[in-house]
matplotlib code that plots the C-alpha trace (Angstrom):
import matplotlib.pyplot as plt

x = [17.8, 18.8, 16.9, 16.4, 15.3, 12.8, 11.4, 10.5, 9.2, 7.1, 5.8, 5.2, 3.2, 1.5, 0.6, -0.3, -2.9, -4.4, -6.3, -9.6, -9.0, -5.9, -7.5, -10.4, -7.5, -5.0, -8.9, -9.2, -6.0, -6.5, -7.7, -5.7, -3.3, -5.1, -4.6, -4.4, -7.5, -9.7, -8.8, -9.9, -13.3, -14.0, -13.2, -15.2, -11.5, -9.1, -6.4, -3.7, -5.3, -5.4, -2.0, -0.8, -2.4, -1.0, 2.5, 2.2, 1.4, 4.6, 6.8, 5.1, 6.3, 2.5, 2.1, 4.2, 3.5, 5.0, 4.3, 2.5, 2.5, 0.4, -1.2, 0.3, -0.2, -0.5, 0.3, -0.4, 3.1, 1.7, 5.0, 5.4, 1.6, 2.8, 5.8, 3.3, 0.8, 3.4, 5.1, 1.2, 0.6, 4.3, 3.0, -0.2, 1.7, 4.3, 1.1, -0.9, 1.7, 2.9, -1.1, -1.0, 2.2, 0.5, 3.0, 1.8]
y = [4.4, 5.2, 7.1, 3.9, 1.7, 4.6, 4.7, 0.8, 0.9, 4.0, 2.5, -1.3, 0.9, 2.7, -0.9, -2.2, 0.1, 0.3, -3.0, -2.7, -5.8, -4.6, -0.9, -2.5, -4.7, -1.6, 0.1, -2.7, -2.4, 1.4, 0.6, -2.1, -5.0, -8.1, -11.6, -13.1, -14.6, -12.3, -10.2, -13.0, -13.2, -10.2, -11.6, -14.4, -15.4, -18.0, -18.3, -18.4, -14.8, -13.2, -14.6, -13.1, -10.1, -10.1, -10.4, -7.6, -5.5, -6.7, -6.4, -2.3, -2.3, -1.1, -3.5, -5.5, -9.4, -10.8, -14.8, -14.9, -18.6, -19.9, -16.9, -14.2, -10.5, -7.9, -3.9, -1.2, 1.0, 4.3, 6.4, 4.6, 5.7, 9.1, 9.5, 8.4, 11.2, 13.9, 12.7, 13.0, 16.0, 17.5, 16.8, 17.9, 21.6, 21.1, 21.0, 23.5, 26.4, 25.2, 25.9, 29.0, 29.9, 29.1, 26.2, 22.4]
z = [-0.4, -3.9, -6.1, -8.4, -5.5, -4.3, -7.9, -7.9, -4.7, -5.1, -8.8, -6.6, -4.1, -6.8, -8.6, -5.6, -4.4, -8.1, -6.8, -5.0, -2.5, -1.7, -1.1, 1.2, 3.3, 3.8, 5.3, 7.4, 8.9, 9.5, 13.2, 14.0, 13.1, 12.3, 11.7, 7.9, 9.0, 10.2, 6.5, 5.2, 7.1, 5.2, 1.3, -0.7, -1.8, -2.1, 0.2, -2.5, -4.1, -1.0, -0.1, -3.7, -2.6, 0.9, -1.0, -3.4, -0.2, 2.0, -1.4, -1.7, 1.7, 2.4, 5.1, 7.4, 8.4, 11.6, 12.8, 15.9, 16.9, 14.2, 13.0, 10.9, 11.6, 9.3, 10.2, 8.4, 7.3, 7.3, 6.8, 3.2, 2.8, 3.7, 1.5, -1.5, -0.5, -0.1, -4.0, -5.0, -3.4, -4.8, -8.1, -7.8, -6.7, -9.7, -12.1, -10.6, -10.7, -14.5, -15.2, -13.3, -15.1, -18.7, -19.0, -20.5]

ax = plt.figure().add_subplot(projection="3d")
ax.plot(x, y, z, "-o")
ax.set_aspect("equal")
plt.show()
């Protein structure tokens, strides 16, 4: 992927965990994958906010949705949640050692 698409994504990823409902439904699907329905057993919500929510998550590339006859199934992506802790935790060194270093 080039570096521009990896920017957007990582900043769509960013955005998209910045939201609390989004947080609590990428928990949820920490054990398991699990129908839109049974998220949604868990919200006091609309179905078109949590489907704008279920969006922004497939767009961050967060989570991924498959049809299952009628239902649709939504799995967690771990490796993108992976790549976003390692570019956290690379600049989390990056400032650390400019501190260490006396640097701004």
């Amino acid at each position: 992927m080039p570096k521009d698409e990896e920017t957007r994504a990582g900043t769509s990823a960013f955005a998209a965990l910045a939201d609390p409902t989004r947080r609590k439904i990428l928990k949820m699907l920490r054990s398991r994958s699990k129908t839109a329905g049974e998220i949604a057993d868990a919200f006091h919500l609309t179905k078109p906010t949590l489907s704008h929510h279920f969006q922004v998550l497939r767009r961050a590339g967060l989570v991924r949705s498959e049809r299952r006859g009628t239902s649709i199934v939504y799995t967690l992506q771990t490796n993108v949640l992976e790549d976003l802790a390692t570019e956290l935790y690379e600049l989390a060194s990056t400032t650390t050692r400019s501190r260490a270093r006396g640097l701004p």
